[in-house]
N, C-alpha and C positions, 0 to 999 in steps of 0.2 A: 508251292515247292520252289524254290531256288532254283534258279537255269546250272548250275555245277551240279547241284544233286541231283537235278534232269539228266545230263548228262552221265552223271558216274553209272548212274540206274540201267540207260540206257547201255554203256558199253560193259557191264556185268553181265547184259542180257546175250551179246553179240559173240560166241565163241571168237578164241585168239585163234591167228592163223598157225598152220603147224611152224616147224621152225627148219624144214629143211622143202627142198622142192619134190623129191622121192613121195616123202611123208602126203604134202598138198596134193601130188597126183592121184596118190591111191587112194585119199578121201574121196576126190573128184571122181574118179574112175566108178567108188561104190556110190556117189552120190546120184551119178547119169543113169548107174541101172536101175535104183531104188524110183528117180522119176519117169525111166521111160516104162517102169512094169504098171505103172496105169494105178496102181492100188492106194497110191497115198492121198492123203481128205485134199480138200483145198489149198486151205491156207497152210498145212503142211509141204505144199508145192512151189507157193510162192516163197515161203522162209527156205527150202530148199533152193529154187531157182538162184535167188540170195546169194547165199553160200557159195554158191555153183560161181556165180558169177567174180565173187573177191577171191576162190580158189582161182580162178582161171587170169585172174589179174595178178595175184600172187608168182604163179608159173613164167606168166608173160614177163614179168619183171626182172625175174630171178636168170630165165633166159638171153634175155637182153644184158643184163649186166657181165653176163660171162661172153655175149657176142662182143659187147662193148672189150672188155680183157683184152681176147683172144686178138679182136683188131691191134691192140695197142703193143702188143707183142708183135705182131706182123709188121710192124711197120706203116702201118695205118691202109692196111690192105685186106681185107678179109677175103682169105682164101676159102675153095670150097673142102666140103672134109670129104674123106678119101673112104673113112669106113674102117679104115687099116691098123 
């Protein structure tokens, strides 16, 4: 098999990530109870943990980008948030 058709194979297998960070959390959120409930087989844990882990890189990224923003509006000062 051709290394392109290895690959296309391969990222047909691989779910897209969602497309807002709301969306990525609430996968994550069901995906950490579905592994910490103990019930799911093995390698359902690892393709889980997977997931777990490009959702939480997903989040971190999308987080950053708007600290990154928020700095450049300040001034290049990142202030703390107030809550308010």
């Amino acid at each position: 098999m051709p290394k392109a058709a290895k690959s296309d194979l391969a990222d047909a297998l691989v779910p897209a990530l969602p497309a807002t960070y709301e969306a990525a959390l609430s996968e994550l959120e069901l995906l950490v109870g579905q592994l910490e409930s103990g019930q799911m087989p093995l390698d359902q844990l690892l393709s889980g943990y997977q997931r777990g882990a490009a959702l939480l890189a997903f989040c971190r990224d999308k987080l950053k980008a708007v600290e990154d923003q928020i700095q450049v509006l300040d001034g290049g000062q990142l202030k703390p948030w107030s809550g308010a």
